[in-house]
N, C-alpha and C positions, 0 to 999 in steps of 0.2 A: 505669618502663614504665606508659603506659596503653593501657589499652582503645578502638579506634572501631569501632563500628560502620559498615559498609559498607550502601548502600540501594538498591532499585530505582529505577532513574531513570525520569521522565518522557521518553517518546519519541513525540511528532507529538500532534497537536489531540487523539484521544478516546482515548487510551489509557488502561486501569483497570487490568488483569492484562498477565501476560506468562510464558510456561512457560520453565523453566532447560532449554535444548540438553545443556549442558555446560559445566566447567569447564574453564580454562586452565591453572589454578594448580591448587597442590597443598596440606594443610596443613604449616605448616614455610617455605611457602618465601616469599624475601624478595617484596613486591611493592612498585614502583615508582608512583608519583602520573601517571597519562596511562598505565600497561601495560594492554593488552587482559586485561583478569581471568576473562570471564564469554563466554558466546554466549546469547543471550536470542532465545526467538521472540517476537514483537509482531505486533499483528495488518496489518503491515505486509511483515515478513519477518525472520530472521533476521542480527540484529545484533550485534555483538561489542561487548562494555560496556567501559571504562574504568576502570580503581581512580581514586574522588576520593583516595585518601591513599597515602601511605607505610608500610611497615613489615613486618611477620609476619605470614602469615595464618594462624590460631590457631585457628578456629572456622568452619563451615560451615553454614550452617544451613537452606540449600536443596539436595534434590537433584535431578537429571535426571529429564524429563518432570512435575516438580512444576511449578504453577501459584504464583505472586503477587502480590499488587498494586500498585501503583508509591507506594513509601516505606516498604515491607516490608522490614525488618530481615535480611538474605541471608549476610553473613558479619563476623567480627569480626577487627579487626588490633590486633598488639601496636604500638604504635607510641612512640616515645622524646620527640618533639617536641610531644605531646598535651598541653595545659595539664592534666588532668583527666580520671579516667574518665569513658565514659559508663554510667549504669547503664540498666539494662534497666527499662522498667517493667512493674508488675502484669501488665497484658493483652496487653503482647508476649509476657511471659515462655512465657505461655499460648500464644499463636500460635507460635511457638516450636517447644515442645512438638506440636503439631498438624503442622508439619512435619515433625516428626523421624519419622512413623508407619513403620514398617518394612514394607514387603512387595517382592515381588520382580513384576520387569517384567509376567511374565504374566498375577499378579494387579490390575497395576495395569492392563493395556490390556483386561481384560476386566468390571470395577470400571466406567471409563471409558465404556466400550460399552453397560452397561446404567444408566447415570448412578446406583451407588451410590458412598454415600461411602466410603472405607476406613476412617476413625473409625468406624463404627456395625458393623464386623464385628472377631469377637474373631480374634484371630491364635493359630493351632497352631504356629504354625514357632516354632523359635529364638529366647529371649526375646521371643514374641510376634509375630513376624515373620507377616502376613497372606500367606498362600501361594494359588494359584491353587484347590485344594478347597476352601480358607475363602471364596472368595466367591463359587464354586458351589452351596456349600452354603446361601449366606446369599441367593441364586438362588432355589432352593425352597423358601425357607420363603413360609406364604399370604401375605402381607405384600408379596414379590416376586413372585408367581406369576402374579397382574393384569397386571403389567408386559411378563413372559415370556413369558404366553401371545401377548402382539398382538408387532406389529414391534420390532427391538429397538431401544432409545431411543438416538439419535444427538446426542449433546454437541456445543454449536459447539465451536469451535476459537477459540481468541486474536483470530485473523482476524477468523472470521464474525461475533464477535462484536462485533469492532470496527467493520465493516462495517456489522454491521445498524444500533451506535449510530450511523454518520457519518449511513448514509441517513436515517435516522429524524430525525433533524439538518434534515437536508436537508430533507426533504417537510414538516416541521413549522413550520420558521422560516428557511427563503430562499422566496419569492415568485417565485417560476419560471415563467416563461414560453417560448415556444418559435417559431424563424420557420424554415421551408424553401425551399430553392432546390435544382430540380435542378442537376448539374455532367458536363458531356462531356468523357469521357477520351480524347477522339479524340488531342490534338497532345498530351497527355502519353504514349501508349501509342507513340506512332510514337517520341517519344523514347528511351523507356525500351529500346525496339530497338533504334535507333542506337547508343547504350551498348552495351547488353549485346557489339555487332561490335564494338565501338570498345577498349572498355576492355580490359586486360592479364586475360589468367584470374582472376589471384590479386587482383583487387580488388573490392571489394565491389559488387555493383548497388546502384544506390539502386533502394525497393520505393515504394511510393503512399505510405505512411507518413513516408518520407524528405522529398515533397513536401511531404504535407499541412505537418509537422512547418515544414520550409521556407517555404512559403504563408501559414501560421499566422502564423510572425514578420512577415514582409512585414505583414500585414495588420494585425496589434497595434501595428508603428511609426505607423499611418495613423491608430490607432483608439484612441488610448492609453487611452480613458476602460474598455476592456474589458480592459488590462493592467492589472490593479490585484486589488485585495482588499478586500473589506467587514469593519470592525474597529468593534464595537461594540454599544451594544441602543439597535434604529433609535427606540426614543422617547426615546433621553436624547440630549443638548445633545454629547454625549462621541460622538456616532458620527460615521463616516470613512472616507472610500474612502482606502485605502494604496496608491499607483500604485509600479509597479514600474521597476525600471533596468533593462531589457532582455527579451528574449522567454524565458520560464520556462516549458515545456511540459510537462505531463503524458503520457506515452500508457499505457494503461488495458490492463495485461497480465492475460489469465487464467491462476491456476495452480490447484495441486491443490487447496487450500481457501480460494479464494476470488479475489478481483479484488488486485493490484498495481497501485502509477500512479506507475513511475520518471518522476524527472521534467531534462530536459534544459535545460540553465540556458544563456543565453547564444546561445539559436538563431540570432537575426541576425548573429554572428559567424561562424556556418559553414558553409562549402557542402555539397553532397551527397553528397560520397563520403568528409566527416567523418562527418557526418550516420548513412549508411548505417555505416558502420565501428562507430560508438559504439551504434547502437541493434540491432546484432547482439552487439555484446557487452555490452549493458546489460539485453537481453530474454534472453538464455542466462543470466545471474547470478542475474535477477529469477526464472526459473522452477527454479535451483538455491538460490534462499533465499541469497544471496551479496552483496545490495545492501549498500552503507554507506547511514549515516543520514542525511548530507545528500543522498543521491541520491533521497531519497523526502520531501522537502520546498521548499518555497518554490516550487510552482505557480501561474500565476493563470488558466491556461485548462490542458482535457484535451482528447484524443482517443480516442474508443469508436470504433475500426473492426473490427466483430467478422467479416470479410473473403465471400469469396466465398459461402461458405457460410451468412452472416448472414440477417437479415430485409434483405426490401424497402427498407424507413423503418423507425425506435424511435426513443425518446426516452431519451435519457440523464437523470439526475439531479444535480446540481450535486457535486461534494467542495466542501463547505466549508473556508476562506471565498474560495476560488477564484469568479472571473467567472462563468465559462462553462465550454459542455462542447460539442462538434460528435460527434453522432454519424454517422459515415455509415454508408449503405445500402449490401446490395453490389452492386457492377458488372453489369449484364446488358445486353444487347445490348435497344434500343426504338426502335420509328418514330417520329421526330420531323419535321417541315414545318423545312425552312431557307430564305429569302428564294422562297416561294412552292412547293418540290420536296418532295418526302419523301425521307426516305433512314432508313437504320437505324444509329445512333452506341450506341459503348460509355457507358452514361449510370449515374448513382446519383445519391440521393437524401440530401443532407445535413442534417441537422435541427440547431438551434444552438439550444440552452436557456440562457439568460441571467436573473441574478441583476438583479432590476427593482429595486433598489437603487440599480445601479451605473451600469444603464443603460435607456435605454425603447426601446420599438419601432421606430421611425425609425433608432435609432443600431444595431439588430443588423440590421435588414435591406442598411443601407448597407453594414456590416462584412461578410454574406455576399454580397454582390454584389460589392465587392472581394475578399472569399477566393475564388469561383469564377472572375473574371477572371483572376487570378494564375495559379488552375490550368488555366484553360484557354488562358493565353500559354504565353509561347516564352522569358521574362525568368529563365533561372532562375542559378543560384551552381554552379557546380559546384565547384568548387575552393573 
């Protein structure tokens, strides 16, 4: 019998940490090479990991709501087919150890809430076990008292934290740029009527999002140089736009700690009452933390429509190393002039920020001039 070590894997472009949900397995029990072993929250969402190996699972070495980084040593299997143990070394042994800290849920969501660590308070409980007085107590000592006195200190989350590096990403090194066109939802509104009569109760409406979503592919088959990806560092001889096989859509869900961007692979393939089907049940997963992992990669464009309720205009931020990003305004009723008359049309304001990379200004304004034509015809896939 040897020893392997099990690791946190690498999940999407910026991930570092990732807090353990919970386990699947038990220790003792046999685990299989491809079994769900683990649920891991990622600043993405809530994903179920994989065992890379075979065998016993013998050892545990993270628990529930702990944090770790990706390549972080998490559990150990006995396994028969091992050439060789692994041995541990010096400074995991250590990390290790640092995981193993004992304290109970309380003292860890309130530890968490005022960003101490649980290493630096001595534990009263049970072999040492840090109990919710111990980091009360370690609360009022002067040292925490500064902190206690003002608001209490709010930890990101896996998310936020991921988020803030994508943007930061983003705003640092994509060259962003941004072109607007308003868009009249007149002949799409009238439609979305006709449905609603038309269609059987029990089937889905398609909502704006199902367009847009629709629109988008149409518009990337036209436009292909804003289907694609920027791969590399723009001064070496190695960089490259990676154009994509098909419409790969983002839409940009908000949940409790932070933004979501399920992403819909294969748009030009489907019509709207796919469309609509899939992205009711992809937005209900997405805000129960339920998404798999390829559902949340291989985008090269998104969609911010932060809806009725929204701003006017905003400007989205790129996800790297995606295209682009359209964000729209919401809907409100405006006088506009048509072939000499005025009238008052349902209108919004789409703003498309693009990777100047990939593409320049000539090629996104044509791109949003085809995307508003799209939405504002009559050509659409239902089926």
């Amino acid at each position: 019998m040897a020893r392997v070590a099990l690791q946190i894997p690498k999940i999407g472009l910026v991930m570092e940490n990732a807090r353990l949900v919970r386990w699947l397995k038990e220790v003792g029990d046999v685990v299989h090479q491809g079994e769900p072993l683990l649920e891991l929250e990622t600043e993405k969402s809530v994903v179920a990991i994989e065992s890379t190996e075979s065998g016993r699972l013998v050892e545990l070495l993270l628990r529930a709501d702990q944090e770790a980084r990706v390549g972080d040593r998490i559990a150990w299997l006995e396994n028969e087919t091992a050439s060789a143990p692994v041995r541990t070394a010096p400074d995991a042994t250590r990390e290790g150890d640092a995981l193993r800290i004992k304290s109970s849920p309380a003292a860890r969501r309130l530890a968490a809430r005022h960003a101490v660590a649980l290493s630096a308070i001595t534990g009263t409980g049970p072999r040492g076990r840090v109990q919710l007085v111990d980091v009360e107590r370690a609360l009022d000592t002067p040292a925490a008292a500064g902190t206690a006195a003002s608001a209490p200190v709010q930890p990101l989350s896996s998310m936020r934290r991921a988020m803030a590096r994508s943007m930061t990403l983003s705003n640092t090194t994509v060259p962003q740029f941004a072109v607007e066109r308003a868009v009249d939802w007149t002949a799409l509104r009238t439609l979305r009527a006709q449905l609603a009569a038309e269609l059987p109760a029990e089937t889905p409406r398609p909502s704006v999002n199902d367009f847009l979503l629709q629109g988008i592919a149409g518009a990337l088959l036209r436009f292909p140089a804003l289907n694609a990806t920027f791969a590399g560092d723009a001064n070496s001889p190695e960089a490259r736009v990676m154009p994509a096989l098909g419409a790969h859509i983002g839409l940009i869900v908000a949940v409790d700690q932070g933004l979501l961007v399920p992403v819909f692979h294969g748009v030009e393939r489907l019509g709207l009452q796919e469309l609509a089907r899939r992205r009711i049940d992809t937005v209900q997963r997405a805000l129960q933390g339920k998404l798999k992992r390829e559902e949340l990669e291989g985008a090269t464009f998104s969609i911010s429509n932060l809806g009725k309720d929204g701003p006017d205009r905003f400007n989205a931020l790129i996800n790297p190393p995606q295209s682009a990003v359209l964000a729209v305004g919401r809907e409100r009723d405006c006088v506009v002039a048509r072939n000499g008359t005025i009238h008052v049309r349902p209108m919004s304001q789409l703003t498309l920020t693009v990777d100047h990379r990939v593409a320049d200004g000539r090629l996104a304004s044509d791109f949003l001039a085809c995307l508003v034509d799209i939405l504002e015809g009559d050509a659409w896939q239902l089926h």
